[in-house]
C-alpha positions, 0 to 999 in steps of 0.5 A: 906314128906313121913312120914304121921304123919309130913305132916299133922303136917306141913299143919296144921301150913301152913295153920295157917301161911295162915290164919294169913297172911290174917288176917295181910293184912285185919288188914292193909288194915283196918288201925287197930292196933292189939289192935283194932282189939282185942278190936273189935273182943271180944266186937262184935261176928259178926266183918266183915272183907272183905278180 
């Protein structure tokens, strides 16, 4: 990964792909469907997810 331009680009999407892995287990652990935890997260700012 010589080429600066796609490094950076790749450790942006890793990092998504990290970030969404998380959310998935959090979301699994918690038993919620991914309509749940959207209905959650746009009526309360402060949604607590332990992790």
């Amino acid at each position: 990964m010589e080429n600066k331009e796609f490094r950076e680009k790749f450790d942006k999407e890793y990092q998504n792909l990290c970030i969404g892995e998380q959310v998935a287990r959090a979301r699994h652990k918690a038993i919620l469907t991914q309509d749940t935890l959207v209905n959650r997260i746009k009526n309360n700012k402060t949604l607590p997810i332990k992790i």
